[in-house]
N, C-alpha and C positions, 0 to 999 in steps of 0.2 A: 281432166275428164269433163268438170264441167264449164271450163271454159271453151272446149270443142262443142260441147252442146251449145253453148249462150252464140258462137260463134254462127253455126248452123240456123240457129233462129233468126239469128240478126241479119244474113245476109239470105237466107231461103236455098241457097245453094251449095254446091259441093261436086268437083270434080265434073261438073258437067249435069250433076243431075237435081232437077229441081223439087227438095225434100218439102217445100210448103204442101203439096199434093199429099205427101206422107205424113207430114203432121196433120192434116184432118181429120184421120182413122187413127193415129200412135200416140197423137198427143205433143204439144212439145216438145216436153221433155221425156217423149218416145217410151215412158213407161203405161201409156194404154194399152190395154189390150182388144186392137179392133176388133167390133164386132163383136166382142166379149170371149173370143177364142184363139184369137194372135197370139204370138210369145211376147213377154215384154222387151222389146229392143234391146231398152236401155240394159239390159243383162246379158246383152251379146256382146263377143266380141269383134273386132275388125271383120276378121275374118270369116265368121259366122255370120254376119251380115252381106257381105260380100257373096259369100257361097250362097245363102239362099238364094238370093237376086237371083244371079246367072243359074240359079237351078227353078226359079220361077218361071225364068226365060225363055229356058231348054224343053221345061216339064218334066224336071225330075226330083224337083223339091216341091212342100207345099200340103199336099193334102185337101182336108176340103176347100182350101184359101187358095187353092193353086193358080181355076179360068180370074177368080178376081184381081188377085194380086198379079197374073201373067198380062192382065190388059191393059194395069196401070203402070207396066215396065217395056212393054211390047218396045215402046221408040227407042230407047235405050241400048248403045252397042255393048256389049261384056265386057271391054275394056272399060268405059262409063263405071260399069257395075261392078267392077271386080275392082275400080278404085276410090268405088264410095265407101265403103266401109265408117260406119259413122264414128266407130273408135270410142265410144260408151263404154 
């Protein structure tokens, strides 16, 4: 687990998607909670992060975090996102 984190740090990447942008708002080690109302990442798992994504994407996850988080995934195809799953 935390070597997949220390991994994701070191190279900013994953599957295609570039998480430096997402550690801004989550923190490194993805236990921020952006904005002060995000979930903690790091207590997701694979799959729970993956699902949000493509549900940011679509507009059917999310809540008040939905237009923000749906514009800083907009480029990204659901393949991308359905194989980033940061695995925390």
């Amino acid at each position: 687990m935390k070597s997949l984190i220390l991994l994701l740090i070191t190279t900013g990447i994953w599957a295609g998607v570039n998480v430096s942008g997402c550690m801004s708002c989550h923190g490194t080690d993805w236990s921020s909670k952006a904005l002060g109302v995000s979930k903690d990442v790091s207590k997701m798992t694979k799959q729970e992060v993956s699902d949000a994504l493509v549900g940011y994407k679509n507009g059917s996850y999310g809540g008040q975090m939905k237009n923000l988080m749906r514009d800083q995934i907009y480029k990204y195809s659901v393949e991308d996102l359905n194989n980033t799953g940061i695995g925390i």
